[in-house]
C-alpha positions in Angstrom: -5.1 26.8 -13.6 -1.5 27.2 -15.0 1.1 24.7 -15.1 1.8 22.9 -12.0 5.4 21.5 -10.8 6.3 19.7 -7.9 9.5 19.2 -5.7 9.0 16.7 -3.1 12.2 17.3 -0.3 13.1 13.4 0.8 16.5 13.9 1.6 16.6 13.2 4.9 17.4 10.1 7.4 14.8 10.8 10.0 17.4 9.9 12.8 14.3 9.6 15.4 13.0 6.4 13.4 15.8 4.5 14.1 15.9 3.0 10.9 18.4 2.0 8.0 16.3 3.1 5.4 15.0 7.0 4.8 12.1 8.3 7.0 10.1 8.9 3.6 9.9 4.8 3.0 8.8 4.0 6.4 5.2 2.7 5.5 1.9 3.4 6.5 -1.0 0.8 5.9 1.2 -1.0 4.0 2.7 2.0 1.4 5.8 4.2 1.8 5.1 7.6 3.0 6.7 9.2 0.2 4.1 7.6 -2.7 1.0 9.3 -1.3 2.9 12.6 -1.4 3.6 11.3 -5.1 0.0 10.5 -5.4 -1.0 13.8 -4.4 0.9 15.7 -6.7 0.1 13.7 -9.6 -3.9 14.2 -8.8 -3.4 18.2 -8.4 -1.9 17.6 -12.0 2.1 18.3 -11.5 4.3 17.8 -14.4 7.2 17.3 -13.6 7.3 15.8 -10.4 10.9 16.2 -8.8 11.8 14.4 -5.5 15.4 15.5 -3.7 16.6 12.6 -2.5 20.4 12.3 -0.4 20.4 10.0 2.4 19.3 6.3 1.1 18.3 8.3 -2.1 19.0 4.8 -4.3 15.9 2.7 -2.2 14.0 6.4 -2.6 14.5 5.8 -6.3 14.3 2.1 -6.7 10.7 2.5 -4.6 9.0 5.4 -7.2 10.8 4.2 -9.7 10.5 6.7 -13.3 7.2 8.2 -12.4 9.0 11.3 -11.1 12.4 13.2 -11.6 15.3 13.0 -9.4 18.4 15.5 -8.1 20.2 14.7 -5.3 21.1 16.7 -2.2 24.8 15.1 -1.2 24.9 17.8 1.8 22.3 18.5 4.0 22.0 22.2 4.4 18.8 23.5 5.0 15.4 23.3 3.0 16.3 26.4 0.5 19.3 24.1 -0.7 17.1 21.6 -0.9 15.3 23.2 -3.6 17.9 24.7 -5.1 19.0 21.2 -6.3 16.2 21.4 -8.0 17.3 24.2 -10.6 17.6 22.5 -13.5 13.9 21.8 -13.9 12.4 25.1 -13.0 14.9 27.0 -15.5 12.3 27.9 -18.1 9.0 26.8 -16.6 6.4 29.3 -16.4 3.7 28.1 -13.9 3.1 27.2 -10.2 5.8 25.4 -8.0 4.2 23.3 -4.9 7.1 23.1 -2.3 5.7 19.1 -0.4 8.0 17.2 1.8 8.3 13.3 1.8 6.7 12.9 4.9 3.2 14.4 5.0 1.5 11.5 3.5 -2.2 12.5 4.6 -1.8 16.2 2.2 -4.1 15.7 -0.1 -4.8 17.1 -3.5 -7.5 19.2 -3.1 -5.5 21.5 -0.5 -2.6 21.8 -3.0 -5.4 23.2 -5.4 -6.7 25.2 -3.2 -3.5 26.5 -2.2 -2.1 27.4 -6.0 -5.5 29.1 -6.1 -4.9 31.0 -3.3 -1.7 32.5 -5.0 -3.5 33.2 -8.3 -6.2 35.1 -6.4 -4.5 37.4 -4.4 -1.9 38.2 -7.2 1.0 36.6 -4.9 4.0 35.5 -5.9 3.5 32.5 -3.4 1.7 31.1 -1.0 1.5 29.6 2.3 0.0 27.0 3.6 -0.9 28.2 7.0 -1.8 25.8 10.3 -3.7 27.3 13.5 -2.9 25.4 16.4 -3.8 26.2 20.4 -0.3 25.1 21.2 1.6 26.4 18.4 4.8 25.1 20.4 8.5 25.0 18.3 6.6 26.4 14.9 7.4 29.3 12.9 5.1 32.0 13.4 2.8 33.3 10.3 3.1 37.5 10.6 0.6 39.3 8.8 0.4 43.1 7.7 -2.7 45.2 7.6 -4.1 44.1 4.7 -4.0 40.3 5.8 -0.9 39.5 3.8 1.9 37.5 4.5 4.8 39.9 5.7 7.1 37.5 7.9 7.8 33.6 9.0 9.3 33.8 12.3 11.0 31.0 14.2 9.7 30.3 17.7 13.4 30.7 19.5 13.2 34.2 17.7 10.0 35.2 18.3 9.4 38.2 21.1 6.5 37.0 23.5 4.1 38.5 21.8 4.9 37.1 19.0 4.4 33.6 20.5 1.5 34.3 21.3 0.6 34.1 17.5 -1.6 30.4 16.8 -0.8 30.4 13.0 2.4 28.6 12.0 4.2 27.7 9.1 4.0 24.1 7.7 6.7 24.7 5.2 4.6 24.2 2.3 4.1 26.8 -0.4 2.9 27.8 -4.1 5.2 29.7 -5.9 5.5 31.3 -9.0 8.0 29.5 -10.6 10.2 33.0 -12.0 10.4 35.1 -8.9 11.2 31.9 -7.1 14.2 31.0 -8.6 15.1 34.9 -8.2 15.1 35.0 -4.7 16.8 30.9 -4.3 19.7 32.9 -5.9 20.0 35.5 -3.1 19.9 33.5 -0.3 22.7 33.2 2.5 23.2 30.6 4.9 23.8 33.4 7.2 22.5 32.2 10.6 23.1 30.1 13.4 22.9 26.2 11.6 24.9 27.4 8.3 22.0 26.6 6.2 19.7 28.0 3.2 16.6 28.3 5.0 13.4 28.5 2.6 11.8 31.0 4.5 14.2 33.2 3.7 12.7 33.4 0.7 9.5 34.5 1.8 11.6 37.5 3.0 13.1 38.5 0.1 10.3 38.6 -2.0 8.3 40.8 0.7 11.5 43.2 0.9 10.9 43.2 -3.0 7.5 44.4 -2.5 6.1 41.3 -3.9 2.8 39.9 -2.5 2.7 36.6 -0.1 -0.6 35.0 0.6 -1.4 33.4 3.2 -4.4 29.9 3.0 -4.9 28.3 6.9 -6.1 24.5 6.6 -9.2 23.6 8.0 -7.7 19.9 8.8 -4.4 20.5 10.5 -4.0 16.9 10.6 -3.1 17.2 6.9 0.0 18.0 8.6 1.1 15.4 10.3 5.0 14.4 9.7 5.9 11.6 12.1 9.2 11.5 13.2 9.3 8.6 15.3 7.5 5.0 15.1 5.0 6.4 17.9 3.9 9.3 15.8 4.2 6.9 12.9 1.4 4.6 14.1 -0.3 7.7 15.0 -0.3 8.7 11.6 -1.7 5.6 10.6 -4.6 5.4 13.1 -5.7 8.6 11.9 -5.4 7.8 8.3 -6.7 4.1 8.9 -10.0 6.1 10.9 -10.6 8.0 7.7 -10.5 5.3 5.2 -12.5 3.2 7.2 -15.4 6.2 7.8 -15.5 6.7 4.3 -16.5 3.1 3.5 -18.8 2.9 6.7 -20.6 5.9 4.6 -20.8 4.3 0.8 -22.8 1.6 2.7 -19.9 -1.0 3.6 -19.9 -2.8 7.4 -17.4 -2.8 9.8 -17.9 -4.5 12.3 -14.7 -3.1 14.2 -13.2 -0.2 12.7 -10.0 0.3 15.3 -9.1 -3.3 14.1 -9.8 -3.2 10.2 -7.0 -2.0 7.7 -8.0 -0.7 4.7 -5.2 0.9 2.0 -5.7 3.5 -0.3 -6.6 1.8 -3.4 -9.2 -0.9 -2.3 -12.3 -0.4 -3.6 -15.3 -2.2 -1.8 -19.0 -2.8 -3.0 -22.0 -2.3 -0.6 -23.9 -4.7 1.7 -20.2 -5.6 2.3 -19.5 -7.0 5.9 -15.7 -6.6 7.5 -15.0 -8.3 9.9 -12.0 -7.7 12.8 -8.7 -8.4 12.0 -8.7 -8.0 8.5 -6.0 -6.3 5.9 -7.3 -5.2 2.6 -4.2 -3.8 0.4 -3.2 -2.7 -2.6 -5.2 -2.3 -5.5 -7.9 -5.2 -3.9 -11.4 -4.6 -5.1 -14.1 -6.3 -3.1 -17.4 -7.0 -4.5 -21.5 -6.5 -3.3 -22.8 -8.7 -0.3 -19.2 -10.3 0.8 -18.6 -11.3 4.1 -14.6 -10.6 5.1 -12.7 -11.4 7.7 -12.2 -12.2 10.9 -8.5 -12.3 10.3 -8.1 -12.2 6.9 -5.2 -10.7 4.7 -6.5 -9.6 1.1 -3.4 -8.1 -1.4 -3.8 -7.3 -5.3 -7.2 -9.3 -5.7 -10.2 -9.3 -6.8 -13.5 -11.1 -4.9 -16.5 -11.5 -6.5 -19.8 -10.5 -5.3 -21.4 -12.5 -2.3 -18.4 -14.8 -1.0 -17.6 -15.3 2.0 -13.9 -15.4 3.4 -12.2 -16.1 6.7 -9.2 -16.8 8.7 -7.2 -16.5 5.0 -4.6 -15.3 3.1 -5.6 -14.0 -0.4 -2.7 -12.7 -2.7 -3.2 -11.6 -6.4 -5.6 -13.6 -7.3 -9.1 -13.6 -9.2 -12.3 -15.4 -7.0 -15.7 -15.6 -8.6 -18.6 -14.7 -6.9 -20.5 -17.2 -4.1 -17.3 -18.8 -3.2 -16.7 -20.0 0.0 -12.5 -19.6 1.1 -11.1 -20.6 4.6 -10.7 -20.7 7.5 -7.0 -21.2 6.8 -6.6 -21.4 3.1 -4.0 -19.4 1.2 -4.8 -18.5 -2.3 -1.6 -17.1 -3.9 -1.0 -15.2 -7.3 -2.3 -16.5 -10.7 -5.3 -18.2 -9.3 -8.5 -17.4 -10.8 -12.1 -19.1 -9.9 -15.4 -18.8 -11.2 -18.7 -18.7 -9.4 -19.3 -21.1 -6.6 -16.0 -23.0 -5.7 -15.0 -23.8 -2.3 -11.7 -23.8 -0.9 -11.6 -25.2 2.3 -9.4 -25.8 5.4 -5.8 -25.9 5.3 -5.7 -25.5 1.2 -2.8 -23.6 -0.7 -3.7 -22.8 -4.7 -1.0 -21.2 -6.9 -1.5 -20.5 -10.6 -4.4 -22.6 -11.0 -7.9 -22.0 -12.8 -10.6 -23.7 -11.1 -14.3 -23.5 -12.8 -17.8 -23.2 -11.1 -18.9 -25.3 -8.9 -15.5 -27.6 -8.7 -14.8 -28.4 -4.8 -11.4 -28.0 -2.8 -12.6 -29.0 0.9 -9.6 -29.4 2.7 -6.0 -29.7 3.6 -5.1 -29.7 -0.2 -2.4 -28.2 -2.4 -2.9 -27.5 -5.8 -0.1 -25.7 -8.1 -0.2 -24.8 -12.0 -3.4 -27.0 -12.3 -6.7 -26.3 -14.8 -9.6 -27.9 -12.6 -12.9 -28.0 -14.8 -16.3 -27.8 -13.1 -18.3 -29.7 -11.0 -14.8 -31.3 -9.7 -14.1 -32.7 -6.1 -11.0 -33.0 -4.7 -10.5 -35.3 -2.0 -8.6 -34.5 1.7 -4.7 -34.7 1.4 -4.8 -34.3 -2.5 -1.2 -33.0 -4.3 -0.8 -32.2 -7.5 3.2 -32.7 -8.1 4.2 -29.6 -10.5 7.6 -29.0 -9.9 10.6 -31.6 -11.0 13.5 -29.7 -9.6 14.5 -27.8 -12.8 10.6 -26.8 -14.2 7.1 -26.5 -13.5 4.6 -28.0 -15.1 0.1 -28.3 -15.4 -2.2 -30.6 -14.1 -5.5 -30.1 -15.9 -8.5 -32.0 -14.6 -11.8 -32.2 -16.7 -15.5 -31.8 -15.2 -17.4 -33.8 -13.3 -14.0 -35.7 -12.0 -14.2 -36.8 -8.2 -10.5 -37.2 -6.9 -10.2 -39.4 -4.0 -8.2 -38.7 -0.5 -4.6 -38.5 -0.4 -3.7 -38.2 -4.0 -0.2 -37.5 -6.1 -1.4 -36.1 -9.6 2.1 -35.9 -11.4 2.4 -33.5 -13.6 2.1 -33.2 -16.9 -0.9 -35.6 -16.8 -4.6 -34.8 -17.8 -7.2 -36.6 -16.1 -10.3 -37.2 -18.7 -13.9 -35.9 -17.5 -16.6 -37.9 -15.2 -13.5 -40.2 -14.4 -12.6 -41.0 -10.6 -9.0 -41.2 -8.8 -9.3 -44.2 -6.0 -8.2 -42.7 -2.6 -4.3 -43.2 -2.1 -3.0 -43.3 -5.8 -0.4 -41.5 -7.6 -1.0 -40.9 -10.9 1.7 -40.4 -13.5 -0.2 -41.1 -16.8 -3.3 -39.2 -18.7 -6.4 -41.1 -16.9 -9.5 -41.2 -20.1 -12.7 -39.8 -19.5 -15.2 -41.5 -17.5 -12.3 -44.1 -15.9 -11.1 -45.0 -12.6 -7.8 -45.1 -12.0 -6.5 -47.1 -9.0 -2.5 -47.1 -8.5 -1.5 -47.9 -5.3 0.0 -51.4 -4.2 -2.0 -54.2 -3.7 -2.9 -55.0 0.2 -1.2 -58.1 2.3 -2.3 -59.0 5.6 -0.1 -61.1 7.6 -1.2 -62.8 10.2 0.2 -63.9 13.5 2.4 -60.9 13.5 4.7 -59.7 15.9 6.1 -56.1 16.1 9.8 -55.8 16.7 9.2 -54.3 20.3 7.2 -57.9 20.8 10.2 -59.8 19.6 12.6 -57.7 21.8 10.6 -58.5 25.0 10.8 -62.3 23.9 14.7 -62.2 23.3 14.9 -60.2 27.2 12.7 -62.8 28.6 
C-alpha cells in the first residue's frame, strides 16, 4: 500500500444538535465523535492527518490537540472547498487521499483499507465508498457504466425516476489519488443552485477526463451513520454500545444486561468477568480475570486486578490489586493504588493514597495523601487531615496498626507499626511503634443535671 493521507471535514455547526459546541465534539460513550474518526485514520496508517475545522474550530483543536494538522474553513461553501483548504498538504504528496467527515464515528479502519485497495485494483484514480439501501431516500445516486465503473453521482432532487429507483448511494467518502485530485479541486465551479464547490463534482471531471472511478459498496451500512440530532445521536450510541458489548460477550466476558452496560473503546476486560447492569467502563480502564462489576458502578482510567469484586462505586484513575472488595458507595479517586486484598467499604473516599495487602477501610472513612501499610484497620468515621489551607501533606501509617472509630490523623504525622489509635482522638504528633495513643479530653459526669429546656419550664412555672 502507498502512502496514505487523511482530511477529516469538521467544519460544520450541526444546527440540528442544538448545541454551542461543533456536531464533531458531541460525544458518544463518553468520546467526541471526531477522535474515533482520528482513530481510524491513524490505524489505516495516515500520515498526515488534516482535519478542516470553521465553526468552534478552537474546542475542535484544543480536543485532538497536535496529533493531527489543521486548516480552517472561515466560509462554508460546500465539501469541495472544504478540501481545498486543505491544499497546502497535498502539494507534493504522492499517495492515497481518504476524504472522512467528523461525524461518522463507527468507519472503521479496515473499510478505509479496503477502500484505498479498491482504487489500486481497478487502476482508478479514486474511489467510492458506495452504500445500498431499500430506501435510498435524499442520497446521491451511484451511476455505473457497462463495465461496472463509476460514471456519475447524482443528487436525488436531480435524479429522473428511474434513476431513483437506483439503491446505491453516495456516502461522500472516497480514495483518491492524491495528483489527479488536486487537478480536478482546481477546475471546479460553484455553479449550481447553493453557490458551493460540491466534491462530487470532482468525480465528474475526472470521468469527463477519461480517468477511471471505482466504485466499493459496504457490507455494514451502519458504518455510515452521521447523527444529526441528539435522537440519532443516542442511536448511534446504542448501536456502537451493542457492538462493543457483543464483542466482549464473545472473548468470554458476562453481561448480565447488555442494553444497560457501557463499555468505551479502549477498555480492555479479562475473562470469567461478570458485568453487571448499570455499569460505565471508560477510557483506557482494563479489568482483570474473575471480577465481579457493577450494579451501578462507574470505572474511568483504572486498572482492577484479577478477582475483585466492585459495586454501587465510583472508580477514577486509580490502581486496585487483585481480591479487593470496593463499595457499595465508595469513591476511589486518582493516585490511589492497592495491593491484593484490601477492602474499602461503605461510604469511603481515597485520594492519592497507597494502601498495602490485607490493610482494611470498612466504612464511612476518608483518607487523602496517606501511605497505609498492611494488615492495617481503620476504624468507622476515620479522617486523615491533609490539607492546611495553602498545602497538602502525607499521613503514612505502618503495619499491623488498628485505628480506632472517629479519628483526626493530622498530617504530617507517622503512626509507628503494631501501635493502636483509641476511638475519638486526634492525633497531631508521630505515635511510636507498638503504642497507644489516646488524645481526647478526659470524661466528667455531672450529676443532678438539668437541661436548659428543664430550667425554662421551672422559670414558666
Amino acid at each position: 500500500m502507498s502512502r496514505c493521507a487523511s482530511i477529516i471535514l469538521a467544519a460544520g455547526q450541526g444546527t440540528r444538535m442544538k448545541s454551542k459546541k461543533p456536531k464533531v465534539l458531541q460525544e458518544l460513550l463518553g468520546k467526541p465523535m471526531v477522535e474515533y474518526v482520528v482513530e481510524a485514520a491513524e490505524a489505516a496508517g495516515s500520515d498526515p492527518i488534516v482535519v478542516v475545522v470553521g465553526f468552534g474550530g478552537d474546542q475542535v483543536v484544543e480536543t485532538l490537540g497536535d496529533r493531527v494538522k489543521y486548516v480552517w474553513q472561515r466560509e462554508q461553501l460546500g465539501t469541495g472547498h472544504a478540501v481545498m483548504m486543505a491544499k497546502e498538504y497535498l502539494t507534493g504528496f504522492d499517495g492515497d487521499v481518504l476524504i472522512l467527515y467528523g461525524d461518522t464515528p463507527l468507519l472503521n479502519a479496515e473499510t478505509m483499507t479496503a477502500l484505498m485497495e479498491a482504487r489500486h485494483k481497478n487502476g482508478a484514480a479514486a474511489a467510492v465508498l458506495i452504500a445500498r439501501l431499500k430506501d435510498p431516500g435524499s442520497y446521491g445516486r451511484i451511476i455505473r457504466d457497462a463495465q461496472g465503473n463509476v460514471c456519475g453521482i447524482i443528487e436525488a432532487k436531480d435524479a429522473t425516476p428511474e434513476q431513483k429507483l437506483i439503491c446505491e448511494v453516495n456516502t461522500g467518502i472516497y480514495a483518491f489519488e492524491a495528483g489527479p485530485l488536486l487537478k480536478a479541486l482546481e477546475r471546479i465551479t460553484p455553479v449550481n443552485a447553493q453557490g458551493e464547490y460540491y466534491l462530487t463534482d470532482v468525480i465528474k471531471i475526472m470521468v469527463d477526463d477519461g480517468l477511471k472511478v471505482a466504485g466499493m459498496a459496504i457490507d455494514a451500512t451502519e458504518e455510515m451513520m452521521g447523527p444529526n440530532d441528539r435522537v440519532q445521536l443516542a442511536q448511534t450510541e446504542a448501536y456502537l454500545r451493542q457492538q462493543i458489548n457483543r464483542k466482549w460477550m464473545l472473548e468470554g466476558v458476562t453481561i448480565v444486561d447488555p442494553a444497560t452496560t457501557y463499555i468505551g473503546t479502549q477498555v480492555i476486560i479479562g475473562r470469567d468477568t461478570t458485568i453487571y447492569p448499570g455499569t460505565f467502563l471508560n477510557g483506557k480502564t482494563v479489568i482483570g480475570e474473575d471480577c465481579v462489576i457493577g450494579p451501578y458502578t462507574r470505572i474511568i482510567d483504572s486498572t482492577i486486578g484479577n478477582g475483585t469484586e466492585i459495586q454501587f462505586s465510583q472508580i477514577v484513575g486509580a490502581t486496585i490489586g487483585p481480591e479487593n472488595q470496593v463499595g457499595p458507595y465508595a469513591y476511589i479517586r486518582p493516585g490511589t493504588v492497592s495491593d491484593a486484598s484490601v477492602k474499602f467499604g461503605d461510604f469511603v473516599e481515597v485520594k492519592n493514597c497507597r494502601i498495602a495487602s490485607g490493610s482494611k477501610v470498612p466504612h464511612l472513612t476518608y483518607l487523602g495523601d496517606a501511605d497505609v501499610g498492611a494488615n492495617v484497620n481503620i476504624g468507622a468515621g476515620t479522617i486523615t487531615c491533609n490539607y492546611d489551607g495553602v498545602n497538602k501533606h502525607r499521613t503514612v501509617i505502618k503495619d499491623n496498626v488498628f485505628v480506632g472509630s472517629n479519628a483526626n490523623l493530622v498530617a504530617p504525622v507517622t503512626v509507628g507499626a503494631g501501635a493502636t489509635i483509641a476511638a475519638g482522638s486526634t492525633i497531631t504528633h508521630d505515635v511510636p511503634d507498638g503504642a497507644l495513643a489516646v488524645a481526647r479530653s478526659r470524661q466528667e459526669i455531672k450529676t443532678h443535671w438539668r437541661s436548659p429546656k428543664d430550667r425554662l419550664k421551672k422559670t414558666e412555672s
